[in-house]
Every structure is written in C-alpha cells, then in structure tokens.
C-alpha positions as CSV (number, residue, x, y, z in Angstrom):
1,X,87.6,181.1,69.4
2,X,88.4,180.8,73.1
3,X,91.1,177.8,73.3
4,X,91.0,175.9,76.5
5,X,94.2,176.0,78.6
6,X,96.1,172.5,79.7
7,X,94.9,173.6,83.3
8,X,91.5,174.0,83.1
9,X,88.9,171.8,83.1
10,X,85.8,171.5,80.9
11,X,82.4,171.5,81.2
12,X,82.0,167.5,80.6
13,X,85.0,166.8,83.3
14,X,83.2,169.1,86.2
15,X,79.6,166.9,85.8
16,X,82.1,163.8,85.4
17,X,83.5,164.9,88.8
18,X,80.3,165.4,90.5
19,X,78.5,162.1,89.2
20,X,81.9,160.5,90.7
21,X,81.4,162.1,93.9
22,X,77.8,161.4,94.6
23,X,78.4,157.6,93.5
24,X,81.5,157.1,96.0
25,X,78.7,158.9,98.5
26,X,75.8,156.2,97.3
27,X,78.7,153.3,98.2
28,X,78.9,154.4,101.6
29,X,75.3,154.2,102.8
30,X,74.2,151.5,104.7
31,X,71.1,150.5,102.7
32,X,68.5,152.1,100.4
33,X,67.7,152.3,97.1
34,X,70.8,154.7,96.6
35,X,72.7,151.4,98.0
36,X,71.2,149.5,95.8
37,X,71.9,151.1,93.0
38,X,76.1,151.5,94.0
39,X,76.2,147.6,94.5
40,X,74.5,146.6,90.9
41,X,75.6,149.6,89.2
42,X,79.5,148.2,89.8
43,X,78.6,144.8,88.7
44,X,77.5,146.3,85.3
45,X,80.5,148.5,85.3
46,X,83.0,144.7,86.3
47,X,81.6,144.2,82.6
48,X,82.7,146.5,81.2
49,X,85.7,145.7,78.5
50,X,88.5,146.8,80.2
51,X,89.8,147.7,76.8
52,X,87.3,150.4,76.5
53,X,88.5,151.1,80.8
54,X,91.8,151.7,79.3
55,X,91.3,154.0,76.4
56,X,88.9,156.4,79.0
57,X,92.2,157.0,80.5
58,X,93.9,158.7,77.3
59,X,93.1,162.0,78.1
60,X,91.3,163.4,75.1
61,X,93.0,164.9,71.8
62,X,92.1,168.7,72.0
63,X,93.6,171.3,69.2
64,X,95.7,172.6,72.3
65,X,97.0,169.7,73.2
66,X,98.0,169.3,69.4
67,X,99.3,171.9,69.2
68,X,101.7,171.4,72.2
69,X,102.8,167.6,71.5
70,X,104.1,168.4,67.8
71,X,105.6,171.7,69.3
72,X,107.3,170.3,71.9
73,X,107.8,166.7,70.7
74,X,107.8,165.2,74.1
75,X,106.8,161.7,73.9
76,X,104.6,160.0,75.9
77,X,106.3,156.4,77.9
78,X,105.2,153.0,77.3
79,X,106.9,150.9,79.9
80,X,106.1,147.0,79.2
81,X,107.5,143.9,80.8
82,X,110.4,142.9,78.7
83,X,110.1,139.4,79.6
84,X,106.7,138.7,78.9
85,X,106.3,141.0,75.7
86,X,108.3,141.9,72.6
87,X,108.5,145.4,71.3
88,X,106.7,144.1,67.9
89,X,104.0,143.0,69.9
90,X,103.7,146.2,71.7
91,X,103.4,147.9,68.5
92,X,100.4,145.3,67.4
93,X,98.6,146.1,70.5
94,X,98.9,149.7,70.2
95,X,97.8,150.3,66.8
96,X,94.9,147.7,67.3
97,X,93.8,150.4,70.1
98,X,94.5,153.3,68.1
99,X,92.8,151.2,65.0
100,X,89.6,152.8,62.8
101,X,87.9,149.7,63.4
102,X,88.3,150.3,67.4
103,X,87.0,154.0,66.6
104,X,84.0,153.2,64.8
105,X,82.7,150.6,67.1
106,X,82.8,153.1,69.9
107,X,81.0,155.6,67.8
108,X,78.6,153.0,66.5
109,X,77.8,152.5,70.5
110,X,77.8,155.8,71.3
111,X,75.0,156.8,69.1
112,X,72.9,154.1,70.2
113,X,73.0,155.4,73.8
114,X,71.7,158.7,72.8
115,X,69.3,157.4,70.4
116,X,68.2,155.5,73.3
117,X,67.5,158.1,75.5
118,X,63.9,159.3,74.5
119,X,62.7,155.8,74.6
120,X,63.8,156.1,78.9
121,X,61.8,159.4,79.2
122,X,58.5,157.6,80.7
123,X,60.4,156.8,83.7
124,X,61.1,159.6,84.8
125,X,57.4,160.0,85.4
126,X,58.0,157.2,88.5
127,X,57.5,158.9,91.7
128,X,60.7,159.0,94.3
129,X,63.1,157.0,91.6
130,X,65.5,159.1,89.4
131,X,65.3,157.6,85.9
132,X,68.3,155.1,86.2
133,X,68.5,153.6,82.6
134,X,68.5,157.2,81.1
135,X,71.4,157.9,83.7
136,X,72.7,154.1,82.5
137,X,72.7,155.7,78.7
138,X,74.3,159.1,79.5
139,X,77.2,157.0,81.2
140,X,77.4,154.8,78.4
141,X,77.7,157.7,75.9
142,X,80.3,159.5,77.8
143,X,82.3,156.1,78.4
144,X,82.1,155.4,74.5
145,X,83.0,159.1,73.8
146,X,85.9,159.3,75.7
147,X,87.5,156.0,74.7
148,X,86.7,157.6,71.3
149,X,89.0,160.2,71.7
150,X,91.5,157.9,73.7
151,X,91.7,156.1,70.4
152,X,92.5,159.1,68.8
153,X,95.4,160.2,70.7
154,X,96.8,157.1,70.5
155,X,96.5,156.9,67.1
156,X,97.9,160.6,66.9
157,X,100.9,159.6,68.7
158,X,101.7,156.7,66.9
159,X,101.5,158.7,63.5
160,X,103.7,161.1,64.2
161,X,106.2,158.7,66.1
162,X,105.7,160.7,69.9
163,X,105.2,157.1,71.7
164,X,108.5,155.9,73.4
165,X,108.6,152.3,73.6
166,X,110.7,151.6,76.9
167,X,111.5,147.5,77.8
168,X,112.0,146.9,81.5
169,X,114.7,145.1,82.7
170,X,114.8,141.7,84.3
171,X,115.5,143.3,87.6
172,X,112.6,146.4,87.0
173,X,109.8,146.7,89.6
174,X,107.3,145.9,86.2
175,X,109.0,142.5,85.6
176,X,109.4,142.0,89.4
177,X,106.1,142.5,90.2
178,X,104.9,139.4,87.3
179,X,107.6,137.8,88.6
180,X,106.5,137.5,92.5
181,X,102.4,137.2,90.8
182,X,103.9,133.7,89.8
183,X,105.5,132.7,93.0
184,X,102.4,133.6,94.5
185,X,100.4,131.3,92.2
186,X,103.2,128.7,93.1
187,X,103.0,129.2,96.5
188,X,99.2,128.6,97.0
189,X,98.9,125.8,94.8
190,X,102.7,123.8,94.3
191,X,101.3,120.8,92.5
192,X,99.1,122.3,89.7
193,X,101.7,124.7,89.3
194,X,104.9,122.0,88.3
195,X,102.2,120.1,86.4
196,X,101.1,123.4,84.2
197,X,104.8,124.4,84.2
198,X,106.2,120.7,82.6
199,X,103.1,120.8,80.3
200,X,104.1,124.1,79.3
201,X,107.4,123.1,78.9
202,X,106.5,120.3,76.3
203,X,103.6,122.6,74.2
204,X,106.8,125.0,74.3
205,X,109.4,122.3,72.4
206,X,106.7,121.2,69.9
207,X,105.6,124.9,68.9
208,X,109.9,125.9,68.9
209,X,110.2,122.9,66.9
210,X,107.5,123.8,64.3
211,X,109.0,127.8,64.3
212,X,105.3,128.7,65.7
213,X,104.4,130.7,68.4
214,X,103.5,129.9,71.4
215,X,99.9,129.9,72.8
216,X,99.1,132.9,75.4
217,X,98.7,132.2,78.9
218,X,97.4,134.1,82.1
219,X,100.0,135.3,83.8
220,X,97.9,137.2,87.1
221,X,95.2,136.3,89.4
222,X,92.8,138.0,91.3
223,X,94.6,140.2,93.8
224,X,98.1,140.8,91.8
225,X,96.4,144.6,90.8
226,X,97.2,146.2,93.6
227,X,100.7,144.9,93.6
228,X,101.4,146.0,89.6
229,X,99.6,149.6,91.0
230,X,102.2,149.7,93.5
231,X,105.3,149.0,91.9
232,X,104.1,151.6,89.1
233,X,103.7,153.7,91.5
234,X,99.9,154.2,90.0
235,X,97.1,153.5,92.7
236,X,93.9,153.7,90.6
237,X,95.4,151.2,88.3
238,X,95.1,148.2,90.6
239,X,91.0,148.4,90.0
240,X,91.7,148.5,85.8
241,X,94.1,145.3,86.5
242,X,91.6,143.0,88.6
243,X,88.9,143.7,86.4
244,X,90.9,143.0,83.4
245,X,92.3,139.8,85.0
246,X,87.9,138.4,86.0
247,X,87.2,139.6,82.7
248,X,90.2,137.5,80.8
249,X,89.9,134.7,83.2
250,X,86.1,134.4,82.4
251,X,86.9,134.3,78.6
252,X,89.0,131.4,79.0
253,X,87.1,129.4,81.1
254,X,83.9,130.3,78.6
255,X,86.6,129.3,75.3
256,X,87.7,125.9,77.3
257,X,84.1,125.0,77.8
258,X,83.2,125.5,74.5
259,X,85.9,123.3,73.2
260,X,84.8,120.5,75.3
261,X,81.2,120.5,74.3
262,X,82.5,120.7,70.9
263,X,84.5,117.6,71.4
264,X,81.5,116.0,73.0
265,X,79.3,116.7,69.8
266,X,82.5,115.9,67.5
267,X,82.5,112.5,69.6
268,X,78.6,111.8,69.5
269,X,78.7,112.8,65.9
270,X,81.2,110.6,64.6
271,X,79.8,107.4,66.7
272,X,76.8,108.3,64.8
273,X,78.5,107.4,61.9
274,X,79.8,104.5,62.9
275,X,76.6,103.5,64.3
C-alpha cells in the first residue's frame, strides 16, 4: 500500500478546494440564483456549531502522520489566556472534544447525510437548478467526517501526552487582546459596564465565600475576531471567533428568556395556589 506523503494532498482536499473556489466566485456576483444561493448558504453555515468549525481544523489522523508524531514526539501548542482560563480547565475542554461521546455524534450525523442522499435524487430532474440539498448533504457529510477525525487526533495527542499546554502571560498579545475586547465594551457603553462589573463583584464574594465557582460570563462581542486573528498572527481565525461569539451570545439570550418565562409560570402557578 501506497502511503501518502505529508506534502501531498488527497483526493477529498482537491474537490474541497474546488467547491471552495467556485463558492468565493458565487459571493462575488451581483445577483442570480448562484447569488442567492452564496447569501443563504452562509446563513446555514453562521449555524453551524462552531465546535464542530473547530475540530474541521484538526488536520486528519492518517497512519503517516502517526507514524511521524510518535517518531518525532513533537508536540503540538496550546496557547490559552492565562487569565481567563486554568490549565485544569484546558484539560476538561480538550478531552470533552477529543471525547467518544463527541465522536459518535458526528458519526451518527454523518450517516444520516448520506442516507439522505437518494431521497434528494428527484431534484436533480429540475431543469437549470443543480440539486442543492444533495450538495447541502455532501457538505454536511464531509463537515461531520472531518471533525470526526479532528476528534481523533486530538484524542490521539492527548493519549500519548504530545499536547503542550502553554499559559500566556499577563502582558501576551492573547491576554492583551481580551484585555483591550473589554475596554472596548467599556468604552461604548461606561454605565452598563460599572453596573455589570459591581454586580459581578458581589456574585464573586458570595460564590468565594461558599468555595463555589463562579458562573461563566462573555468575555467578546461581535467584532473582537479579527483582533484575537491578528494578535495570533492567524487570519482565517477571526471568522471561527465571530461566529462562535453570535452563536454563544444567542444561547444566552435564548437561556435568560427561558428563565424568565419560567419565573412568570412559577409566579402564576403559585398565585394559583393561593387563589
């Protein structure tokens, strides 16, 4: 058997190259149904987990590359902000990616796209209009594959201890760049920002007092991508950052609302009783 070298590319990332070519060409046209499908085709892909962004970046686990990181040993970097995270929860987040759990739910998915396929076939008998759900599937297969396999390596590199856990410094550009996300938050809106930072101070003595820890909080805003990109030196990363920050900030908005109709009904219920 013909192994691959770490050069060359395969079969799978020379269509993926293509499809990404003729959809950056589809963004650029001024209207038609190839526009169309550019401007709703990324609103479905802004939904996309950005956990599942994330892993599609691990390149995939091939026996050459196997063979290679146990020969060598080099390990791979895992720079974090120091004074936002703690090494233990690094080491949470990374086996929770690298988890069986993550692994089977993006095999699960991946089988349903191609099981889904056939069922798209009658489309294609449409005149003028490529069959876009089939296309839709085949994306969703290969997106689902390849965080797979993303999984995978990370779950290779944890087991055989090739992950380097590095904390930045207070004065890093990774800590700086949080850092001035915050003053920009502060800047555009002073007031909310004292209030949330004294009622943040008080949530902060009651969970120290209880030896609890201490609720999660965003830390970005739409925009601060680009700015984390930069100061990691890492340009296609702004996109994964924004679209991790809508999706996060939609999830607490969705959590906070559900709260306060549950108070609502806890509230009506309970007059009921009284009643």
């Amino acid at each position: 058997k013909r192994s691959r070298l770490p050069g060359q590319t395969t079969y799978i990332d020379r269509i993926t190259s293509k499809a990404s070519e003729r959809w950056m060409l589809w963004e650029k046209y001024e209207s038609g149904w190839q526009k169309k499908v550019a401007v709703y085709g990324n609103k479905l892909f802004q939904r996309l987990p950005y956990e599942e962004w994330g892993l599609k970046s691990v390149v995939p686990l091939s026996e050459t590359r196997r063979a290679e990181e146990l020969e060598r040993r080099t390990k791979s970097n895992v720079k974090y902000p120091s004074s936002i995270l703690g090494e233990e929860r690094v080491r949470e987040l990374l086996k929770w990616y690298a988890s069986h759990e993550r692994q089977r739910y993006h095999r699960k998915w991946m089988w349903a796209s191609v099981f889904g396929m056939p069922i798209t076939a009658p489309v294609a008998l449409l005149p003028v209009i490529p069959n876009l759900p089939f296309f839709w599937l085949v994306f969703r297969w290969w997106s689902h594959w390849r965080a797979q396999n993303g999984s995978k390596h990370v779950e290779f590199l944890i087991d055989n201890e090739l992950l380097d856990l590095t904390p930045s410094s207070a004065s890093s550009t990774l800590d700086t760049a949080y850092a001035v996300a915050r003053v920009g938050l502060s800047l555009r809106d002073i007031d909310k920002t004292v209030k949330a930072m004294e009622e943040r101070a008080t949530v902060q003595s009651r969970f120290a007092s209880k030896n609890q820890q201490l609720p999660e909080q965003m830390l970005l805003s739409k925009g601060d991508g680009a700015l984390i990109a930069k100061c990691l030196e890492i340009p296609e990363l702004g996109a994964e950052v924004e679209r991790a920050v809508w999706q996060v900030q939609r999830s607490i908005k969705a959590q906070a609302e559900f709260k306060e109709e549950k108070a609502e009904l806890d509230s009506v219920r309970k007059s009921g009783e009284k009643g």
